[in-house]
N, C-alpha and C positions, 0 to 999 in steps of 0.2 A: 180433228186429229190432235191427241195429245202431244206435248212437248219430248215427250220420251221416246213416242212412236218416231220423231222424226228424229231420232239421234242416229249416227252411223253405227252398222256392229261393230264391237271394239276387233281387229285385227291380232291374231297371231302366228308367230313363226312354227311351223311344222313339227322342227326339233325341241317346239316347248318344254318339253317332258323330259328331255336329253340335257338337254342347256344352261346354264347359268345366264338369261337373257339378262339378269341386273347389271350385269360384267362386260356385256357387251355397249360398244366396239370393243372390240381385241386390241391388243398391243403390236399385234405384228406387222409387218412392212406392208407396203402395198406389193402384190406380187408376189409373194411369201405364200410357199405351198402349203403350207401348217392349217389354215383353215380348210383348204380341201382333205387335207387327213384328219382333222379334229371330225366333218361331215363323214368322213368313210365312216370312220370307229361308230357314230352314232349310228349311220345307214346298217352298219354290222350287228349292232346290237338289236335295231328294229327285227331284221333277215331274221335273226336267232331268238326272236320274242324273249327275250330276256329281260326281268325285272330290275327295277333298279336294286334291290336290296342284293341279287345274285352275282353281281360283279362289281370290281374296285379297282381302280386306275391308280398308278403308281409312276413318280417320274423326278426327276435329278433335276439338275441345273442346265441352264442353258434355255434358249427363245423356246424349243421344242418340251422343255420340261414347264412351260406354264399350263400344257393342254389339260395337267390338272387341277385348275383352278375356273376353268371352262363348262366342266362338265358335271352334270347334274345328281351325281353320285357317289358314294363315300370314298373319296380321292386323296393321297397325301403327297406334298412335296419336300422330298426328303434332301442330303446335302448332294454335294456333286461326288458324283461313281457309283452311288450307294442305293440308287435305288433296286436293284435287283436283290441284296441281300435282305434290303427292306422288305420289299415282296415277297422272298424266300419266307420268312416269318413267317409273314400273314396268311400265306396257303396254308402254313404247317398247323396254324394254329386254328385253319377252317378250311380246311380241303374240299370241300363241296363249294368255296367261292371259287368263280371264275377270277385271277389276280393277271391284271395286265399292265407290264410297265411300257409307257410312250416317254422317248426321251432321243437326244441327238447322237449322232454320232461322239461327238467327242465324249461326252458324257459316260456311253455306254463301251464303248470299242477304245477309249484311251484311260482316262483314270479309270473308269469301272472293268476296264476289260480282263482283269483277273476275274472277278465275279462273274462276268461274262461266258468263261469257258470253264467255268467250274460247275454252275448254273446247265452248262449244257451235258459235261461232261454227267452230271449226274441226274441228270434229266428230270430236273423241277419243273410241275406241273405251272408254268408260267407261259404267256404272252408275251413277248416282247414286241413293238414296233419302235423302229430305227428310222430316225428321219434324217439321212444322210445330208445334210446341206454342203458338204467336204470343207469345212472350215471350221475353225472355232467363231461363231457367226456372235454373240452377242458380248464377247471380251477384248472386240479389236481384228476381227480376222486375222487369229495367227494360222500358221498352218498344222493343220491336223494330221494325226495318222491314216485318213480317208481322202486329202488331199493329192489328185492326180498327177502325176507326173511334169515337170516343167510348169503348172499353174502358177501363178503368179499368187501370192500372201504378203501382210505384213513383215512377216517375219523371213519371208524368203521373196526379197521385191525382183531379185534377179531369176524366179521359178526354184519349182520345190527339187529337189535329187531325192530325197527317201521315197523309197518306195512302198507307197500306200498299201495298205490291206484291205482284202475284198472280203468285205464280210457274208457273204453269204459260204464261200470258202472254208473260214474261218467258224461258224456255225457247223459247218456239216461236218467238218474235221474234229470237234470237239464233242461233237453225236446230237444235236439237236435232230427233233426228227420232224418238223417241218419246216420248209425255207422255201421264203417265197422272197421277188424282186419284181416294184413295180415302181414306174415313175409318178408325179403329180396330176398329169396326165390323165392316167388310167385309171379313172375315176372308179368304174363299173367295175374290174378285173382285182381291181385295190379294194373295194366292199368285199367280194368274195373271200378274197388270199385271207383278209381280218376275219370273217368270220369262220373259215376252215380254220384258222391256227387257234382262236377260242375256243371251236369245238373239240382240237385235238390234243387229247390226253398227252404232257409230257411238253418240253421245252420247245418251242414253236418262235421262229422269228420271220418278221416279214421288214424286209427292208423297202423303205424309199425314197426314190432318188426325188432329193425337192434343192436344189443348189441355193445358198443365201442370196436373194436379187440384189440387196444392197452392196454386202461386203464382197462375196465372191466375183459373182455374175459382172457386177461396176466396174470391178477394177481388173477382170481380165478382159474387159471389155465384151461383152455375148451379147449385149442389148437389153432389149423391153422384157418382160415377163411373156407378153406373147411371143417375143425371139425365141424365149426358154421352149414355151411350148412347142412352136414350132422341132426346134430341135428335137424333142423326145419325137415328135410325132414323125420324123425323116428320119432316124437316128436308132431308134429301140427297136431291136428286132425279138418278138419273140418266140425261147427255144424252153418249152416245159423238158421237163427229165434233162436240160443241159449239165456237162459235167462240171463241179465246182469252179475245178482247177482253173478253166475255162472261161472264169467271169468276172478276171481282171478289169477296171475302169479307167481309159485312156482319158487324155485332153482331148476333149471333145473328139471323141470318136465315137464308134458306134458299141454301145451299149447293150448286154444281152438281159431281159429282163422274162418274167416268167414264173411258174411252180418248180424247183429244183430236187427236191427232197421233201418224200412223202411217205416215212417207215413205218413201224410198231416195235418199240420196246419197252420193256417195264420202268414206272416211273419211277420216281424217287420212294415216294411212300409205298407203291408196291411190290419196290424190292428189300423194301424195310422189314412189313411187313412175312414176306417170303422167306426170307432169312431169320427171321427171330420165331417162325410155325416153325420152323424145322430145327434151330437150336433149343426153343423152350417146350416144342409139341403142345398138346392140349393147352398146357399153364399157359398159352401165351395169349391176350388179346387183343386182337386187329386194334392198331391206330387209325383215329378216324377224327383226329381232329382232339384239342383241346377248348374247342367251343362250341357248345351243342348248344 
């Protein structure tokens, strides 16, 4: 038997294709839900046999905006709030790419949250995932505008008093037409919601709920990461078609998670379009992108 014959196969991870394994380990905590949604996105794209050249990941500042530097596909990290405007572009200028921005709460629902509901209001064909951790998780834990009630933060040691906003609310209110809410948890339910809101023409956000283990979780004391788990898993009750209004997020209370919003309305580009056949008639030609 040759020397060769007796080598072991060389081993690889699943997600090869998906992945950036050069990059791996990850920077994130131990405990940190970010690698289980970094896996969903991937699992989502598997679902939706999508190539890599067909879709582009887009994400801001903050622990959740590294997930594109993760991934094995033409990704950029832009400044903090900005990635949805950034993405806003890059549809426009190739609207057959599928454009998905992953980024945190604070990122997207605080500094970026103008773009946010402009974004929805006018229903760009975007993905967003939201990965609520309810803190500013990599600046200090200060407290965020997704920070619950009474929780305890750097910046509020004695508990928070502003009352947070529930983004899936705040999505639906602004006309996103799909909204989804899952925990870290819900691994298999979390593949799905990601790859229906990729499939779904028009502004799509799926929130979830993954709390910082470090800063948050430690200092209001909740325990281990399997504590966490625990908690979703007694804790999340789920209620698809729930109404918005309805899906406020308490200290540690119970939690409504699920499909909430699943419309059809004309997207951005094809009320563009619709609008300028009708003022310029024949003379006018469908936008289809600035990148053929």
């Amino acid at each position: 038997m040759t020397k060769e014959a007796t080598l072991e196969p060389e081993l690889s991870h699943p997600m090869d294709d998906l992945l950036r394994m050069d990059r791996i380990p990850h920077i994130w905590c131990p405990t940190c839900g970010l690698g289980t949604v970094v896996t969903a996105f991937a699992s989502a794209i598997e679902k939706l046999q999508l190539g890599l050249d067909d879709i582009t990941v887009v994400s801001g500042i903050g622990c959740t905006g590294r997930v594109a530097g993760y991934v094995k596909i033409d990704s950029f990290h832009t400044t903090h709030g900005r990635a949805i405007p950034f993405a806003t572009g890059l549809h426009l200028a190739n609207p057959k790419l599928k454009t998905v921005v992953i980024s945190g709460d604070g990122d997207l629902i605080s500094i970026g949250g103008n773009h946010f509901i402009h974004a929805a209001r006018r229903n760009v064909d975007l993905t967003v995932i939201c990965v609520n951790n309810f803190i500013y998780a990599m600046t200090g834990g200060q407290v965020a505008p997704t920070t619950p009630l009474t929780a305890n933060a750097s910046t509020m040691p004695y508990g928070n008093f502003e009352q947070p906003f529930s983004i899936p609310y705040l999505a639906d209110s602004c006309g996103a037409v799909y909204v989804a809410r899952w925990s870290a948890l819900h691994v298999r339910r979390l593949v799905t919601a990601i790859a229906e809101a990729i499939a779904k023409p028009g502004f799509s956000v799926v929130e979830v709920i993954s709390p910082c283990s470090t800063l948050y979780s430690r200092r209001n004391r909740l325990g281990s990461g399997l504590d966490l788990m625990r908690f979703y898993h007694d804790n999340c009750e789920i209620k698809h078609g729930a109404d918005t209004r309805e899906l406020a997020i308490g200290f540690q209370e119970k939690i409504t998670v699920g499909k909430f919003i699943d419309r059809d309305r004309p997207t951005f580009v094809e009320s563009m379009n619709n609008w300028y056949g009708k003022v310029f008639g024949d003379e006018y030609e469908p936008y289809e992108g600035s990148v053929k």
